[in-house]
C-alpha positions, 0 to 999 in steps of 0.5 A: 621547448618550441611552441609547438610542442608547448601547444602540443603538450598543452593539447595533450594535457586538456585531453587528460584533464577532460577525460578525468573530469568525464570518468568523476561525472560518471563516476558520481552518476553512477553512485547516485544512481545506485544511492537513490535505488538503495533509498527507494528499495529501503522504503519499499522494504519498511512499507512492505513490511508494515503492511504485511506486519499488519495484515498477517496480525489483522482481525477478521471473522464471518462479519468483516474479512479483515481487510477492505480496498476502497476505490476512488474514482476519476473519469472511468478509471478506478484507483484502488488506492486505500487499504483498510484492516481492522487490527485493534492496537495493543494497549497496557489494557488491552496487551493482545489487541482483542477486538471489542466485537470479535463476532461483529464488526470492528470499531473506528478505532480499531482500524488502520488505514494506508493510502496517498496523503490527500495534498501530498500525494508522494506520501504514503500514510498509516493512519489511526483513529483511537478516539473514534468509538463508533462502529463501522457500517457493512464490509458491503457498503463501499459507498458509506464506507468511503465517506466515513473513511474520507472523514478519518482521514481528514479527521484532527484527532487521526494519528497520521504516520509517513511510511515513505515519502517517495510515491511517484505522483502523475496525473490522470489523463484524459480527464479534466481532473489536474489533480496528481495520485499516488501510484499505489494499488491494493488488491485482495482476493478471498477463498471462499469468495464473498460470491460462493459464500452467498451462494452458500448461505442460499444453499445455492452451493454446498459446503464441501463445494467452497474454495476453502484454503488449501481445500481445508475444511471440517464439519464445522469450519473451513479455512478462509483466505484473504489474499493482498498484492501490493503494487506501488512506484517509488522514486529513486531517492528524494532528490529524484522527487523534484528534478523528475516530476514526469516520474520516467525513473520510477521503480516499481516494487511488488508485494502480498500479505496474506491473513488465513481464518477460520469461517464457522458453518452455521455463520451468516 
């Protein structure tokens, strides 16, 4: 061989050699990618269904409607990024998981809680309290309920489950506060709403007049729904978590869970 076609066949071979090396980059991106969107869709997938397990098995009566969203807020933004249900654990003596006070509100104990981990906001917990006997204040006084729950939360005897591990965290702009938050958000929504029941007890609206579930209702009780939207942003898998801390790849999953009782007439 001359050596220019040696040069030639050299050129020739770095080109094929390149272009390999380019298809097996690709090639790895792309599984990946598509290993890191299966990861982040399994977590959403066990979250999802933890959360809906337990509400759809929630407690709830004319005193408390099962579940409760707590707001934090920062700046003028409000993060609705704590969901309390009262769901009383199942114990070799208590095999149904019956509430102490099935007429009245629930004990500490019997709560579940699920918000970002304070410090480690990408977590996304479960959290329990089975040694806290006390009851619980008014479904209506957020303020107090915040605190206590603050307190649960940051308790050492709480049992403290990670759901997922994969929150995306960002910081509130606009504000002075550097603190990153879970992008995690509940919502509810209730039929007959906690307005219309009042308006009711002040027999400022009449019975067959609430927005009873699926206009269901009797003489003497009417079907109440209590309605959950789960929003929440994971990342693509956990070697996503540090090499994207802006979160640009995020994913966003949706979900709802629904608990239906039944509100007696004469209940106030």
């Amino acid at each position: 061989m001359t050596l220019t076609e040696l040069v030639i066949a050299m050129a020739i071979l770095t080109m094929i050699v390149g272009t390999m090396a380019m298809l097996a980059k690709a090639v790895q991106q792309n599984s990946d990618y598509g290993d890191g969107h299966g990861e982040a869709a399994q977590h959403a997938r066990v979250t999802f269904g933890r959360i809906s397990r337990t509400v759809n098995e929630a407690s709830a009566n004319a005193s408390f409607p099962g579940l409760l969203v707590l707001s934090t807020q920062v700046g003028t933004w409000q993060f609705p990024d704590t969901l309390v249900v009262w769901h009383p654990q199942r114990t070799a003596s208590n095999p149904l998981g019956t509430p102490s006070a099935p007429a009245g509100l629930p004990l500490f104990q019997e709560l579940v809680i699920y918000c970002p981990q304070p410090g480690s906001p990408n977590n996304l917990l479960e959290i329990t309290d089975p040694g806290d006997t006390r009851t619980v204040p008014a479904w209506t006084d957020l303020a107090d309920w915040s605190t206590q729950i603050a307190a649960v939360i940051a308790s050492k005897t709480s049992c403290q489950t990670v759901l997922t591990d994969l929150l995306r965290t960002a910081v509130v702009t606009g504000t002075s506060n550097t603190t990153p938050r879970g992008m995690i958000r509940f919502v509810t929504r209730m039929q007959p709403s906690a307005a219309q029941w009042t308006s009711y007890q002040q027999a400022q609206l009449a019975w067959g007049s609430l927005s009873w579930a699926q206009s269901i209702y009797g003489a003497t009780t009417g079907l109440r729904q209590v309605w959950l939207r789960i929003e929440m942003q994971l990342l693509p898998g956990e070697a996503s978590v540090p090499t994207d801390p802006t979160g640009n790849g995020a994913i966003p999953f949706f979900g709802s869970a629904t608990l239906y009782y039944q509100m007696p007439r004469g209940s106030t």
